[in-house]
Phi, psi and omega in degrees: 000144186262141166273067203287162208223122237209095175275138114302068207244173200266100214277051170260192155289312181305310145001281170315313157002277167323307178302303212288342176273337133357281187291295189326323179282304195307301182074237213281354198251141212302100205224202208211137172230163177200113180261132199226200164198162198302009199266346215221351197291325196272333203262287180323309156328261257294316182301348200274311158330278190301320163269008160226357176047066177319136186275332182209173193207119186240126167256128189215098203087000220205104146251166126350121195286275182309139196270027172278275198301002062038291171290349162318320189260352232292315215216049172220342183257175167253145175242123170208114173252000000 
């Protein structure tokens, strides 16, 4: 199964940022972007668990609302603001 290595960011300029240092850190490796707000960020965890079994789950500019995703995340993400 592919594992994808899987940012989540801030559908902003910073946001955008993120992204383009993102793809530059990863290089070659097989990865997922989501740009997202704050309306859609706890539904988005969650599909990203179930449809992809993520090798890493990087947030960047972005937290969680709801403390479902948050536990969702509790060992499994990097937080960077």
């Amino acid at each position: 199964m592919n594992r994808p290595h899987v940012l989540i960011t801030h559908n902003d300029l910073d946001g955008a940022g993120c992204a383009v240092v993102f793809r530059k850190v990863m290089g070659d490796k097989d990865i997922k972007i989501y740009h997202e707000g704050y309306d859609t960020i706890d539904s988005r965890i969650r599909s990203v668990f179930e449809d992809h079994h993520p090798s890493t789950i990087t947030l960047a500019d972005i937290s969680p609302v709801s403390s479902e995703a948050i536990a969702l995340l509790d060992t499994a993400a990097k937080f960077i603001d």
